[in-house]
C-alpha positions, 0 to 999 in steps of 0.5 A: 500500500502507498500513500501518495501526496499532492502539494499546491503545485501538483508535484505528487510523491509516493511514501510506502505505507508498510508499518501500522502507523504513519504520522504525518506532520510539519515538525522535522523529527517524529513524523514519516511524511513532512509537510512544510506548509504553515497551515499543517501542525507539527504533528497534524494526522496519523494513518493507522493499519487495523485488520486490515483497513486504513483509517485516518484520525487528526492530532488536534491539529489548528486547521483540521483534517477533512476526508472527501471535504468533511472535517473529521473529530473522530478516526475515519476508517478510509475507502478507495479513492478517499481524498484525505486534506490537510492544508493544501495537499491532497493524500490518497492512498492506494493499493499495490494493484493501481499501476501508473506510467513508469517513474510517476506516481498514480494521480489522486482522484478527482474529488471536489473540495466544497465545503462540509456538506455542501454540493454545488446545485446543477446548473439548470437551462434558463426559462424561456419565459423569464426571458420574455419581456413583461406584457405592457400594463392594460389601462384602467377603464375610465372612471365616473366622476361624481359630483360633489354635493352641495353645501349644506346651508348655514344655520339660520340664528334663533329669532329673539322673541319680543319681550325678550328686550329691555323694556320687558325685562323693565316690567317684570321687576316692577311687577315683582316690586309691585307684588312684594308690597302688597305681601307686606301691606297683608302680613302687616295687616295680620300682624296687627290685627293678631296683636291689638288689645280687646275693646271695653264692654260699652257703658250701660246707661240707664233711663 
């Protein structure tokens, strides 16, 4: 089995994948394939050989590993034709069966890299009726006028009666006064009628 290796530029390598474990890393010691960008940790993933499957897990690394453009948090048992990324190189492995050209490694698979989860949408013909210009706008019939309805007239003021003016008013308090008097004049009368002594008996006289 190999691993093969992918930087920017598209120079490939091939690292034999023979033990149970290989680390790959930036540091420059401790690591079995050395990635010198500044994206990839000192020891950013590790490949491990178990009954007979591959998986990939990530060291904790800042920027992650991403198998098929998913980012991964836990071990991730790999299939043919996994890409598997870290910073910006593309790791595949193979098996002893892929051939190439003689001196080259075998390419990695065209597997895109969007973003976790998502995949582009098919590109979809154009309307033939979004293209349509808008039909004109189709005029309102007109409309009738109505005519406005006629002010409504003003109130017509109150007519004073008359004996609303000042020689009424006049009247009226000399009937009053006149009325007022004559109640005196009556409970004087009483008053002193009630009070006045008896008269003597009148005189017998005689022949």
């Amino acid at each position: 089995m190999r691993l093969v290796v992918e930087d920017e530029a598209g120079t490939r390598s091939t690292v034999p994948f023979t033990g149970d474990e290989l680390v790959v890393g930036r540091a420059a010691e401790g690591v079995a394939v050395r990635l010198s960008d500044r994206d990839v940790s000192r020891r950013h993933a590790r490949f491990l050989r178990a009954s007979g499957s591959v998986h990939v897990e990530d060291l904790g690394s800042l920027t992650g590993t991403r198998v098929n453009g998913e980012r991964i948090t836990s071990r991730r048992r790999l299939r043919e034709g996994d890409l598997v990324q870290i910073g910006s190189y593309d790791l595949a492995l193979f098996g002893e069966a892929v051939t190439a050209a003689p001196g080259s490694p075998p390419p990695l698979p065209p597997t895109p890299r969007p973003p976790s989860g998502e995949t582009p949408a098919p590109a979809t013909a154009p309307d033939p009726a979004a293209q349509r210009p808008p039909a004109p706008a189709t005029p309102l019939p007109p409309q009738p006028v109505r005519a406005p309805l006629p002010p409504r007239p003003a109130t017509e003021p109150a007519r004073a009666s008359p004996g609303d003016g000042a020689g009424a008013i006049a009247r009226r308090a000399l009937v009053a006064g006149l009325a007022a008097l004559l109640l005196g004049a009556a409970a004087g009368y009483a008053i002193g009628t009630a009070t006045a002594p008896p008269a003597p008996p009148a005189a017998l006289t005689r022949p």
